[in-house]
Each structure stands twice: as structure tokens, then as C-alpha cells.
KEFINU-68915 format. One record per residue (C-alpha): residue number from 1; x, y, z; residue in one letter. Coordinates in steps of 0.02 Angstrom, whole numbers, plus 32768, in hexadecimal, padded with zeros to 4 digits. Example, Ala and Ser with C-alpha at 12.3 -4.5 7.8 and 13.67 -1.06 7.14 Angstrom:
<atoms>
ATOM seq   c1   c2   c3 type
ATOM   1 8267 7F1F 8186    a
ATOM   2 82AC 7FCB 8165    s
</atoms>
This chain:
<atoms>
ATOM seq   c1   c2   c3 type
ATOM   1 7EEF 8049 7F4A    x
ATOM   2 7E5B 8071 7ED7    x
ATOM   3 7E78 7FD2 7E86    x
ATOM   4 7E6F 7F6F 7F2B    x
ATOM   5 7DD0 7FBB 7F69    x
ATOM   6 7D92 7FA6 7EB6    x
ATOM   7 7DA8 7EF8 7EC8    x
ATOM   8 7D7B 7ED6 7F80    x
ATOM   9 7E1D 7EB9 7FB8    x
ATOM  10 7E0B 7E84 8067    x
ATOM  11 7E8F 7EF0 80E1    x
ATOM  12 7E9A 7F8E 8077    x
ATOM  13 7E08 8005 80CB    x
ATOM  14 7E4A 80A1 804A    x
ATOM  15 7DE8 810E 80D6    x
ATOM  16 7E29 81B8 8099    x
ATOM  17 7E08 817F 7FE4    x
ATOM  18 7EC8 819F 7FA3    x
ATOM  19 7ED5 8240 8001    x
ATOM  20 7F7D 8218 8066    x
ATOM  21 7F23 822B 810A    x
ATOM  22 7F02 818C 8148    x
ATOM  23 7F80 80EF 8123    x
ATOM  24 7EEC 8078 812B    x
ATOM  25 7F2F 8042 8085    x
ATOM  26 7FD4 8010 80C2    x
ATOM  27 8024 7F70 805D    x
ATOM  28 80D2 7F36 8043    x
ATOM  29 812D 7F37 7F90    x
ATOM  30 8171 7E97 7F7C    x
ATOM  31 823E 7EA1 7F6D    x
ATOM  32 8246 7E8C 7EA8    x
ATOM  33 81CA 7F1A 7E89    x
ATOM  34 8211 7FA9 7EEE    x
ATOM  35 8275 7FF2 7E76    x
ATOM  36 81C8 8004 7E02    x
ATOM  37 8161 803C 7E7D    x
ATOM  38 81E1 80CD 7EAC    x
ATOM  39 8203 8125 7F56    x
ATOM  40 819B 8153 7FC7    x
ATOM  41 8165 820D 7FEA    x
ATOM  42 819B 8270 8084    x
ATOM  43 80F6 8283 80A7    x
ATOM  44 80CB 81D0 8093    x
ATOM  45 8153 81A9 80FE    x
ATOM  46 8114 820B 8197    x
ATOM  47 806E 81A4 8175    x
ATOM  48 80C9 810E 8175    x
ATOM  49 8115 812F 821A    x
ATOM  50 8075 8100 8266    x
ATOM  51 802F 8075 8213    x
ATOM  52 803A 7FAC 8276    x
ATOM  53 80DB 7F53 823A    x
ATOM  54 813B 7FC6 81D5    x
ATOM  55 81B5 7F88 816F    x
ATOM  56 8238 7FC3 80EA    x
ATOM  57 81C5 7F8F 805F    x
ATOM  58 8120 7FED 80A2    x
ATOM  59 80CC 8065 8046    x
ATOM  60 801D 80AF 8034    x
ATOM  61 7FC6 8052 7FA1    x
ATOM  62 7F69 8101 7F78    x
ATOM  63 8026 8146 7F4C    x
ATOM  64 803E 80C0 7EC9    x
ATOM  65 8022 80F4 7E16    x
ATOM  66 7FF5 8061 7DBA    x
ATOM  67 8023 802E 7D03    x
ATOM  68 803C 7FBE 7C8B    x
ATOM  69 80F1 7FA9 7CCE    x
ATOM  70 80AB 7F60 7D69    x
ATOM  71 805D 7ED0 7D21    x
ATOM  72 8080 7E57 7DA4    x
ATOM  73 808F 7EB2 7E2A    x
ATOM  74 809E 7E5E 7ED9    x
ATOM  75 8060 7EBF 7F71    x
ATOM  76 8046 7E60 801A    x
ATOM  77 7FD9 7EB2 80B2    x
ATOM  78 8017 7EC2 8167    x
ATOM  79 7FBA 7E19 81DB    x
ATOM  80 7F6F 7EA4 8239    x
ATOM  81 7F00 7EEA 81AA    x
ATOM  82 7EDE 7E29 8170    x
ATOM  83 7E36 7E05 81B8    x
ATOM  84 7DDF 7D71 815A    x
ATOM  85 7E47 7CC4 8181    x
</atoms>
């Protein structure tokens, strides 16, 4: 998430700042890098249960720790938080 906003990505808004509150950061992992991302929370979870167009790949970009090991890294945003086409 801090990454996105640090580099104007259009459709994450980050408006709690990483604080699990919001979802405005909501993404999807792409297949091949679940496993490296990890699991979501419980708590993130419950967040996620209320974000547009959940899907089995959603998560909260502000719950990703990011590394070296996710060089590469694909993450696609939901149509509904795309705004500039």
C-alpha cells in the first residue's frame, strides 16, 4: 500500500494510512503469488467482507509486507476502484 500511494497508483486511496480500518487499498494477488504474499488476517478478512467485488485472491495492500522475495509481484485492482480509462 505505501508503495502504491508512493507512486501514485491510481485506485489505491490508502485512506487509513495502513491502519486496517478502511480497505480503500483493496487489490487482488495474482494466482502465482499467493503463496508469497501469505494468508490473510482474521481481521483483514472481516474488512474484506465489505469491499466491491471480493474475490478469493483479495487482500488489503496495507497487510502485505514487501521484500526482496516479491520482486515481481503482480497485484490487479477491483474495475470499481479503476478510475482513469
Amino acid at each position: 500500500m505505501h508503495g502504491a500511494v508512493v507512486n501514485m497508483v491510481d485506485g489505491i486511496l490508502a485512506e487509513c494510512g495502513g491502519a486496517l480500518t478502511c480497505a480503500t487499498c483493496h487489490c487482488y494477488i495474482d494466482d502465482n503469488w499467493t503463496e508469497k504474499t501469505g494468508l490473510a488476517t482474521a481481521h483483514e478478512k472481516q474488512k474484506l467482507k465489505f469491499v466491491n467485488q471480493p474475490k478469493a485472491n483479495s487482500r488489503l495492500s496495507c497487510q502485505i509486507t514487501v521484500d526482496e522475495s516479491l520482486d515481481g509481484l503482480k497485484v490487479y485492482l477491483p474495475e470499481s476502484q479503476v478510475w482513469n480509462r
